[in-house]
C-alpha angles and dihedrals in degrees: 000000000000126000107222108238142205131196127219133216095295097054085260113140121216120183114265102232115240083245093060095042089059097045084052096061104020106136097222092058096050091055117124112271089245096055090027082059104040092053096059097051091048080051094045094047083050097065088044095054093055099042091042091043088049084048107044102026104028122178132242129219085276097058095042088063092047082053093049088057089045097056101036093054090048093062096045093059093040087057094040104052091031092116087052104056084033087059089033098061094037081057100049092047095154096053117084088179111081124163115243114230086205097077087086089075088041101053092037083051095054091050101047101019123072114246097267101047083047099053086049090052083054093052090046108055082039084062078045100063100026084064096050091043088060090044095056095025087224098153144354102298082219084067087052101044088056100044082054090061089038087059098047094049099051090045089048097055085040089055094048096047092055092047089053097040100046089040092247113333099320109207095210111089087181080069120112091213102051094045085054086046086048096049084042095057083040092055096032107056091044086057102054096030090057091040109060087026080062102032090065092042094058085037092059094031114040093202118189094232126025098229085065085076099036124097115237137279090263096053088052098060081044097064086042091058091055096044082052099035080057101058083052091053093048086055096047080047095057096034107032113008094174087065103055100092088077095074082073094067084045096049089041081062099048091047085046106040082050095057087043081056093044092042078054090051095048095054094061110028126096104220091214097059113013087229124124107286115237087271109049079037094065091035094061095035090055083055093045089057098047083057092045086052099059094049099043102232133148114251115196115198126206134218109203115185121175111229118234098356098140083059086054090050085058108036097042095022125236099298082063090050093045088052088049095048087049095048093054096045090051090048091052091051092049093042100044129056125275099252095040100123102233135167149140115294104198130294110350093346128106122182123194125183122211126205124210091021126136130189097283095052102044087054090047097054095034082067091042090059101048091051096052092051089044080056091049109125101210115179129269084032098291116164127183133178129193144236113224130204104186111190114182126185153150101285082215083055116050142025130229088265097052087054099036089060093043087056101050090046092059084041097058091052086045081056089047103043091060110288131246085081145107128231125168140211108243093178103305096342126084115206137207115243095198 
């Protein structure tokens, strides 16, 4: 066992206290000023928002029971589907955006608790999951603490919405003006939650784009599920309270049936890339083609090799490799349709496969293509260009294989003949395109 030291002006050393070793290298400490910032004001107005919601909209004994349901339904699924998030976030590593299933008690909160009482649900189940976090170290407590303020103030501002809008908890659901302020504490809380959630991840981050630090599509309509699943709750709250601890079977599918999605995702992704792996590739493709077959249509498929790469991998080591991987994956999905089947083939080698297209087409894109990757602006100054085998047939004439071997044929003269270059497979030729 060693003491870390360090030594003074004179060359002395002194031992550097635990303490001070932990302050040194706390992550929270070494993030960015802005982030770091924003952080502590979002904190700060945290704490605002509970003590000025308990002084100006108080709760009565009512409303204290509604709290205590709340509550207690929000640490029985917490601690039921704990294994699940737990597995959810260790499978998505690369993602730091996660929706919280807990935003079905704070949305439900803001509708049948006054503010105060709402922006205190929000703090405690905030205590709720600090206090797992740490018990699981599953991520920086610093994160958790600030998606805890994040919580009460949207909930806050959700709860206060709904107050202005329904002229005080209005009862009465019928109501115009309650179903606007539902559909206000609804639109609201997913605003400012996804806003400052995303704010201090491109703070910290700095992405080039901003979809690099977005959740998918699917999560999206996730998170939109559970803002919608609360305002049910609030109404089986107000209505039939008995009933209310049903909302908890409905909210354990949905954890689960998310995990089962992601599982899925998992299985066919590369995690490179975020194309198709070799195997869901050809899967797809082979699906693709059977279509292709009952309407009678061309496919072209493309090689697509990228030159030198394993001279990028050691002169600019693998990070390098990986961002250009990433780049020309993204470039393919911008530059194909939607529903081109297209992966990672393996290595450097991506393979897409085009329906309804003849000859013509499948050259065109395929030059489309490598001109796009050669304009790719990678950074420190990496630039990489592609080789290109294009293989286009009668989908009632040929199979995957058969393609597959065409194009890789057309792609090895492309390789030969200098690279950065497209030729393509007419029958047993290839042919230059240039």
């Amino acid at each position: 066992m060693t003491v870390e030291t360090r030594a003074d002006a004179r060359g002395r050393a002194h031992p550097r206290s635990p303490l001070h070793s932990r302050l040194q290298h706390s992550p929270f400490l070494r993030t960015p000023a802005k982030p770091l910032t924003l952080i502590l004001l979002v904190e700060a107005f945290c704490v605002t928002c509970l003590v000025a919601a308990n002084v100006k909209w108080p709760g009565d004994r009512a409303d204290l029971v509604n709290l205590a349901l709340l509550l207690g339904m929000s640490a029985v699924l917490a601690e039921g589907v704990d294994r699940v998030e737990r597995l959810r976030r260790y499978l998505s590593a690369t993602t730091e955006v996660f929706v919280n299933p807990a935003s079905v008690w704070f949305v439900a909160g803001a509708i049948v608790l006054p503010v105060g009482f709402a922006a205190t649900l929000a703090g405690l189940v905030g205590l709720h999951t600090i206090v797992r976090v740490a018990r699981h170290q599953a991520a920086p407590i610093y994160r958790t603490f600030y998606t805890a303020a994040v919580d009460v103030v949207a909930t806050s501002v959700a709860a206060l919405a709904f107050t202005l809008v329904s002229d005080g908890h209005a009862r009465d659901l019928t109501d115009g003006s309650t179903a606007l302020g539902v559909l206000a504490a609804i639109g609201l809380y997913w605003a400012v939650n996804i806003s400052l959630i995303y704010a201090v991840m491109w703070l910290v981050r700095r992405p080039e784009r901003f979809r690099d630090i977005c959740v998918g599509i699917d999560e999206e309509l996730l998170e939109v599920a559970t803002l919608c699943l609360g305002a049910g709750l609030a109404i089986t709250i107000l209505d039939a309270p008995a009933l209310a601890p049903l909302v908890l079977i409905v909210m354990v599918v949905l954890r689960r049936s998310a995990l089962v999605r992601q599982l899925q995702e998992q299985a066919t992704r590369d995690p490179r890339t975020g194309l198709l792996n070799a195997g869901a590739w050809r899967q797809e493709a082979e699906q693709e083609l059977a279509r292709s077959v009952r309407s009678g249509g061309d496919v072209s498929l493309l090689m697509i090799d990228l030159d030198h790469f394993k001279a990028l991998n050691d002169a600019r080591g693998h990070q390098a490799g990986d961002r250009a991987l990433k780049a020309v994956a993204d470039c393919l999905t911008e530059t194909l349709r939607g529903y081109d089947a297209v992966g990672r083939y393996g290595g450097e080698e991506f393979a897409a496969l085009l329906v309804d297209a003849d000859e013509l087409t499948g050259e065109a894109v395929a030059e489309r293509v490598c001109a796009k990757i050669r304009e790719m602006e990678l950074p420190d100054g990496v630039c990489v260009t592609a080789s290109i085998g294009v293989a286009t047939g009668r989908a009632s004439r040929t199979d995957l294989d058969t393609l597959v071997s065409r194009a890789d044929a057309a792609l090895y003269v492309a390789k030969n003949q200098g690279r950065d270059r497209v030729r393509a497979a007419h029958g047993a030729a290839v042919h230059a395109l240039d």
